[in-house]
Wavefront OBJ file of the C-alpha trace (Angstrom):
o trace
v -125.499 90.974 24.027
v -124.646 91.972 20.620
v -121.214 92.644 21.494
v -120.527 89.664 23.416
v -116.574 88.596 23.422
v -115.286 85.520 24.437
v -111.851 84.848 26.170
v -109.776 81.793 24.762
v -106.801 80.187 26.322
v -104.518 77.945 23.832
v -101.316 77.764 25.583
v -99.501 79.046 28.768
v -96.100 79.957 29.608
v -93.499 81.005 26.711
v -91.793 79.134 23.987
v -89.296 82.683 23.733
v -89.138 82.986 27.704
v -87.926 79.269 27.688
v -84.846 80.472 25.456
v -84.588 83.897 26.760
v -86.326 85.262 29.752
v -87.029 89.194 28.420
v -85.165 90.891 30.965
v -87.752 93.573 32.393
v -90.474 90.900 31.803
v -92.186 89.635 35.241
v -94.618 86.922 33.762
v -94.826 83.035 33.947
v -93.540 83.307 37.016
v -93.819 79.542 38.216
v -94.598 78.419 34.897
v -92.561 79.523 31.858
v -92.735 76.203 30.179
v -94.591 76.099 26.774
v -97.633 74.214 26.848
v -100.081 74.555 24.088
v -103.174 72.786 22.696
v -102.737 71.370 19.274
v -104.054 73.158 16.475
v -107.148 70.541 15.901
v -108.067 70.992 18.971
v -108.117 75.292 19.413
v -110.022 75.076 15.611
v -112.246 72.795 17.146
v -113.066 74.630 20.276
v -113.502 78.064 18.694
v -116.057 76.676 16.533
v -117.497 75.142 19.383
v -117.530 78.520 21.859
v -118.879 80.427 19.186
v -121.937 78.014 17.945
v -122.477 78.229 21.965
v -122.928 81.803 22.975
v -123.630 83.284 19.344
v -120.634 85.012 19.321
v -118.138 85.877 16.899
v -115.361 87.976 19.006
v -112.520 86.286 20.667
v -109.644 87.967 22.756
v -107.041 85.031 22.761
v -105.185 84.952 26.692
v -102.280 83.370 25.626
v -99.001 85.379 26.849
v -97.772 84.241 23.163
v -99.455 82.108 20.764
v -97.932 79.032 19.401
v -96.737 79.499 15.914
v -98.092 76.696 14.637
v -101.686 78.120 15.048
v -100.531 80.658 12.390
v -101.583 78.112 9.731
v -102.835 75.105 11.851
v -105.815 77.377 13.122
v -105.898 81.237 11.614
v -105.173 79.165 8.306
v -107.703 76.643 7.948
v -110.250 79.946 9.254
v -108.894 81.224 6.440
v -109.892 79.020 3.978
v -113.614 78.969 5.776
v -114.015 82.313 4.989
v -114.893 82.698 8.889
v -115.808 86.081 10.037
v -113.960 86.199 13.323
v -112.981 89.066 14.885
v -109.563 88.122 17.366
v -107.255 89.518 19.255
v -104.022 87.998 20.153
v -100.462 88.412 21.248
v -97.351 87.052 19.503
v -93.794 88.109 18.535
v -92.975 90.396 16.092
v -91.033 88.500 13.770
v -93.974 87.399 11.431
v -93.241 87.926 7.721
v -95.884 88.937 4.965
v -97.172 85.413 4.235
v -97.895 84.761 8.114
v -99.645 88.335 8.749
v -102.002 88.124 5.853
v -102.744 84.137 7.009
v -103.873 85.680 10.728
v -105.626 88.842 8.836
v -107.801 86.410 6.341
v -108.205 83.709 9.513
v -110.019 86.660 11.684
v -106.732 88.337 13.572
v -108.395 92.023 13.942
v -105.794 92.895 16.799
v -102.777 91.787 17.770
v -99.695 92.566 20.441
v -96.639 92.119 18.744
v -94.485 92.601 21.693
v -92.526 95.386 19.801
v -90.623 97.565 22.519
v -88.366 99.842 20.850
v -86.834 100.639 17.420
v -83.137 100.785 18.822
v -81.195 97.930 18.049
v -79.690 98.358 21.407
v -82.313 98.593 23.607
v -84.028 95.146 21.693
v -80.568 93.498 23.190
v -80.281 94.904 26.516
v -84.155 93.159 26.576
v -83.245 89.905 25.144
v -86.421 90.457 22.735
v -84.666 87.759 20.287
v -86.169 90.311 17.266
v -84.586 93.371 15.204
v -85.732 96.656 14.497
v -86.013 95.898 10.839
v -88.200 92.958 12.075
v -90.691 94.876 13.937
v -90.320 97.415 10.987
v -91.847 94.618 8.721
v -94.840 93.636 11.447
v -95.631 97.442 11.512
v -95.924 97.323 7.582
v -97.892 94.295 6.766
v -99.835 94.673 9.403
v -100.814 97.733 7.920
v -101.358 96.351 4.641
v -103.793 93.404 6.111
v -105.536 95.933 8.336
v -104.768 94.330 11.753
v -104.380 97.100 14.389
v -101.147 96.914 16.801
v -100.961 97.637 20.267
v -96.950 98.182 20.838
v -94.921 100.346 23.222
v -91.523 102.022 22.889
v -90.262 101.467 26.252
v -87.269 103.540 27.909
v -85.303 103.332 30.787
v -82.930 100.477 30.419
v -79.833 100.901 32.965
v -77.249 100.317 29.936
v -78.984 102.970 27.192
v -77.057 105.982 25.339
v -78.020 108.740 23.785
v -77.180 106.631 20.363
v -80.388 104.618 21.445
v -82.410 107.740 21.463
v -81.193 109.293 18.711
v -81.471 106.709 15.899
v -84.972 106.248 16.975
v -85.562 110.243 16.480
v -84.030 109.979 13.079
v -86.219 107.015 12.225
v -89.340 107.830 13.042
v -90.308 110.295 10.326
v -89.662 107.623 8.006
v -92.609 105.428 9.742
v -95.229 107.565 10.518
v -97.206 106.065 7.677
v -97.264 102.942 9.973
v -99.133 102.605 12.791
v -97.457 104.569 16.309
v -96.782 103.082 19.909
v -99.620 103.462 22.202
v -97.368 104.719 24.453
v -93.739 106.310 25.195
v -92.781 105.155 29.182
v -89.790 103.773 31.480
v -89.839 100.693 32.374
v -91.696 98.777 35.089
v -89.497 96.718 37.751
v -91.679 93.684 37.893
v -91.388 91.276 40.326
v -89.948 87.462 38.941
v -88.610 89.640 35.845
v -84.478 89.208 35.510
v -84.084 92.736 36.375
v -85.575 92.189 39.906
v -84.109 88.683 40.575
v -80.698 89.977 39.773
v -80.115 93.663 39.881
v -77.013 93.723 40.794
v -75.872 92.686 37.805
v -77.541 95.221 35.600
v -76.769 98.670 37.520
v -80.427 98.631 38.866
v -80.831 99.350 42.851
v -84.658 98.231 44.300
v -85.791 101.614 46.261
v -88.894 100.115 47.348
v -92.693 98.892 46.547
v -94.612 100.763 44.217
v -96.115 103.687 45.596
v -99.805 102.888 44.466
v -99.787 100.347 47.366
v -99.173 102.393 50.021
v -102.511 104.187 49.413
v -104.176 100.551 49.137
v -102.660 98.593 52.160
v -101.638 99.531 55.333
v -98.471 99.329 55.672
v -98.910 98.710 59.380
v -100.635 95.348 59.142
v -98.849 94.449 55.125
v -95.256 94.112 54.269
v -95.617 95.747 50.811
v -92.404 94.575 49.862
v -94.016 90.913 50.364
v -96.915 91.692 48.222
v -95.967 94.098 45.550
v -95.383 93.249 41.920
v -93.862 96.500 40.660
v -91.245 98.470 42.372
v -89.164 101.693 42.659
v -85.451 102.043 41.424
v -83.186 103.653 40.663
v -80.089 103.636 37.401
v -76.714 105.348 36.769
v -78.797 106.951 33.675
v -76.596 108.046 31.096
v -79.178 109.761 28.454
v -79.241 113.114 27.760
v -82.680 114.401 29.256
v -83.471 116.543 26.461
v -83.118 113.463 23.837
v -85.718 111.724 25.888
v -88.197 114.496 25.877
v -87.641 114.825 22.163
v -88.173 111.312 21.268
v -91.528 111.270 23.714
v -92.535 114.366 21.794
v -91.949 112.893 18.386
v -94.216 109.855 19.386
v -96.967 112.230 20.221
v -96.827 113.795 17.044
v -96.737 110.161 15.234
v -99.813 109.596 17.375
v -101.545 112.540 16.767
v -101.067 112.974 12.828
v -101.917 109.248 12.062
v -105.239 109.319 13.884
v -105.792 113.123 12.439
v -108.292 112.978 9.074
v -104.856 113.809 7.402
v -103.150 110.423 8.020
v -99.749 110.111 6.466
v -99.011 108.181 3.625
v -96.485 106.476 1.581
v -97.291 103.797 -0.824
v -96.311 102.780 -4.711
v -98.463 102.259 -7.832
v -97.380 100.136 -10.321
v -97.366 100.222 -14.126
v -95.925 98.154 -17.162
v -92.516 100.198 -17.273
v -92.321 102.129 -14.233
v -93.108 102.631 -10.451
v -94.969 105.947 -8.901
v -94.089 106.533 -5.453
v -96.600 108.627 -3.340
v -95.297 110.290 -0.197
v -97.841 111.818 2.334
v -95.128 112.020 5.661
v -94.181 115.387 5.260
v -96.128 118.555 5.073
v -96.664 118.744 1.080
v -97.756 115.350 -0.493
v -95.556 114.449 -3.445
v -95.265 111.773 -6.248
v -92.380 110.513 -8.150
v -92.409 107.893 -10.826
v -88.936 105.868 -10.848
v -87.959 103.583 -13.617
v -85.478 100.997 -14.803
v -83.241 99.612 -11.226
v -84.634 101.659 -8.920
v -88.014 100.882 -9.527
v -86.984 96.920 -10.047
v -85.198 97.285 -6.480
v -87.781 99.180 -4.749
v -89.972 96.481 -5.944
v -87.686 93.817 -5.552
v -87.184 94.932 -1.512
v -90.717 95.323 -0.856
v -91.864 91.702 0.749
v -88.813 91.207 2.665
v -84.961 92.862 3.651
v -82.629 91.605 0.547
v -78.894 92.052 0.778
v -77.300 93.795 -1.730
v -75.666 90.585 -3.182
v -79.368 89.561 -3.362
v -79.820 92.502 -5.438
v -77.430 91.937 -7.941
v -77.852 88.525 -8.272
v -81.642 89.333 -9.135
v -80.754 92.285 -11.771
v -78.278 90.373 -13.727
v -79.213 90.042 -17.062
v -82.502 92.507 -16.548
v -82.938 94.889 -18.944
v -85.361 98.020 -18.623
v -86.468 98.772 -22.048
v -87.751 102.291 -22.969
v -85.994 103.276 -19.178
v -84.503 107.296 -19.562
v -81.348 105.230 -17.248
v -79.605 104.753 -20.638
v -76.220 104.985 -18.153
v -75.573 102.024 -15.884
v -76.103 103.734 -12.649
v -73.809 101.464 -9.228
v -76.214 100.065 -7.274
v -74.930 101.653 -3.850
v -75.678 104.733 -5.788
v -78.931 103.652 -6.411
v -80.000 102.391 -3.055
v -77.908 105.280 -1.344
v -80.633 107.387 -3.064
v -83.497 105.863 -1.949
v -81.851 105.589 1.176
v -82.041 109.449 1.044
v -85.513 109.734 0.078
v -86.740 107.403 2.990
v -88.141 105.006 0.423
v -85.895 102.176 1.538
v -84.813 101.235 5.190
v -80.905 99.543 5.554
v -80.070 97.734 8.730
v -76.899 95.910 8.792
v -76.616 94.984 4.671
v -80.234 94.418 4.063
v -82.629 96.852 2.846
v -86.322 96.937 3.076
v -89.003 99.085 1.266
v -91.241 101.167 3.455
v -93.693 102.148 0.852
v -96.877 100.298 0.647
v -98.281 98.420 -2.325
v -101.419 99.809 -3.491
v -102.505 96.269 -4.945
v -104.756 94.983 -2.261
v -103.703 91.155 -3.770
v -100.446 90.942 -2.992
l 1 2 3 4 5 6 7 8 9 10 11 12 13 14 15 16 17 18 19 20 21 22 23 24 25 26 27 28 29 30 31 32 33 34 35 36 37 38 39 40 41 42 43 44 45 46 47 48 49 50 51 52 53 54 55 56 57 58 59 60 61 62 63 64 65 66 67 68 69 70 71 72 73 74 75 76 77 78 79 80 81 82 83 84 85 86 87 88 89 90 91 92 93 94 95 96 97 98 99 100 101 102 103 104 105 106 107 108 109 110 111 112 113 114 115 116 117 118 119 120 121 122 123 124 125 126 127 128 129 130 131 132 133 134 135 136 137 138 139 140 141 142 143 144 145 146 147 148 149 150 151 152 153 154 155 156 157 158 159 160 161 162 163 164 165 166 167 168 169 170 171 172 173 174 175 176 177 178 179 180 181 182 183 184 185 186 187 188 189 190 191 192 193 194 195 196 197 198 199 200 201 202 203 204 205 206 207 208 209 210 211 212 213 214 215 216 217 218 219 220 221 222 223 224 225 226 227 228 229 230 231 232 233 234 235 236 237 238 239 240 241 242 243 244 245 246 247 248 249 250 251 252 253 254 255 256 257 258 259 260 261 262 263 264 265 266 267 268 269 270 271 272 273 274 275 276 277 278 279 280 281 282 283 284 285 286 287 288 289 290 291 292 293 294 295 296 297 298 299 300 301 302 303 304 305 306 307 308 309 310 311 312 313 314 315 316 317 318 319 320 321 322 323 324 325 326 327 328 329 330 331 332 333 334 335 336 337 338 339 340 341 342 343 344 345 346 347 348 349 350 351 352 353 354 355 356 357 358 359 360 361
């Protein structure tokens, strides 16, 4: 048909799970070792697959691609000017560079394997990434136009209401950025951590999942033999209300960013000065900053700098025909756009969340 996709294995197992088996994570069961097809050969075989069934659309199986088909394949699409239209699955820690590589190479889709926004929670599941790292995927990829399917899960047996609560305060900030799919607890998966050794984190197995009651009878099936997700139970510590807020707040994200009133937040700039236009709250607004703050909102904007890295790069800059005729502190400065949710700090480094409007960058 016109529509016809094509699924594409280059690699099983996974080159994170090798390091760090994600602790709620059931896959690879019997084979979490990395192997992967080199680059050559996946370029090769795409082009191959698609001159063969007159296709175009791929949906790559892989639990997580290899990273050096970033440029080894989506790259050298890239510079074909190929027309592809793939979906994929990767970790979150891309930066700008790599995103716009998979965007121009044909990446129309892709599952980041961001999980939460609590710094926390990202330990307690061994994700090996940041908030402020899945931040940056969530803004490029908006920039390059990939879509993200990504989940905030909830649930974990060591969580506080801290977890919940940063998250609640963060996500007005973001909903210029693409939302979760989905708010949920948890699975128990069979072969993940959590179900080979509960004991150790506070989780107590209560029993198969009760879909597979209704599909096997439990007379003739030991469901406990045959199940992959299960029941449990946690010494939960969260406040219940904290959790209904933060599902609620997701709902909204979800709701306004599909609505024909999307948010926005994004910066234009000129010769002497930087307009910031902010569409996440009720009453769209503009600003136009000059002199440091503009420099640093600009200077933040591809990646997290440190403040050191901040002062380093304005020594010796001079804003010329800036009203900041005063020498305004830095913290002061990025303490204000801390307060206007133009910049995001996590642990020294700062990060702009305002788009570019220059589709070249």
């Amino acid at each position: 048909g016109l529509n016809r996709i094509l699924l594409y294995e280059g690699s099983r197992g996974c080159w994170w799970g090798e390091k760090h088996h994600c602790t709620f994570c059931g896959l690879n069961a019997q084979a979490m070792e990395f192997r992967a097809k080199n680059p050559a050969q996946v370029a090769s075989e795409l082009d191959y697959l698609s001159s063969r069934y007159d296709t175009t659309r791929f949906r790559l199986v892989d639990n997580i691609i290899d990273m050096k088909y970033v440029d080894g394949v989506f790259g050298q699409l890239a510079q074909e000017h190929v027309d592809l239209d793939v979906f994929m699955e990767t970790k979150s820690n891309l930066n700008k560079r790599q995103i716009q590589t998979l965007a121009k190479g044909g990446v129309k889709c892709m599952q980041p394997g961001i999980e939460s926004l609590s710094p926390a929670q990202l330990k307690e599941m061994d994700k090996g990434v940041s908030p402020l790292q899945n931040i940056e995927c969530l803004k490029w990829s908006r920039y390059y136009n990939i879509d993200l399917s990504w989940n905030i899960l909830l649930g974990f047996p060591q969580e506080t209401d801290t977890d919940y609560q940063q998250q609640i305060e963060l996500i007005p900030s973001l909903i210029h950025l693409q939302p979760p799919e989905s708010t949920a607890k948890l699975w128990l998966e069979r072969f993940s951590p959590y179900f080979k050794w509960p004991e150790r984190y506070g989780i107590r197995r209560t029993g198969p999942g009760l879909a597979y009651a209704y599909v096997y009878d439990e007379r003739q099936v030991d469901l406990n033999k045959i199940a992959y997700d299960f029941e449990y139970t946690i010494d939960w510590k969260v406040d219940p209300h904290l959790y209904k807020e933060l599902v609620r707040l997701v709902e909204e994200w979800k709701q306004r960013y599909h609505s024909s009133n999307r948010p926005f937040l994004f910066f234009a700039k000129a010769l002497s000065y930087l307009t910031v236009y902010d569409g996440r709250g009720s009453t769209p607004t503009s600003e136009r900053f000059e002199g440091p703050h503009a420099f640093i909102l600009e200077f933040c904007n591809e990646q997290p700098k440190s403040v050191e890295q901040i002062r380093k790069a304005l020594q010796g800059c001079s804003f010329p025909g800036s009203k900041e005729d005063v020498v305004v502190p830095i913290t002061d400065i990025l303490t204000t756009l801390q307060g206007k949710r133009l910049l995001h700090e996590e642990r020294g480094r700062y990060f702009t969340l305002a788009l570019p409007v220059n589709p070249h960058r």
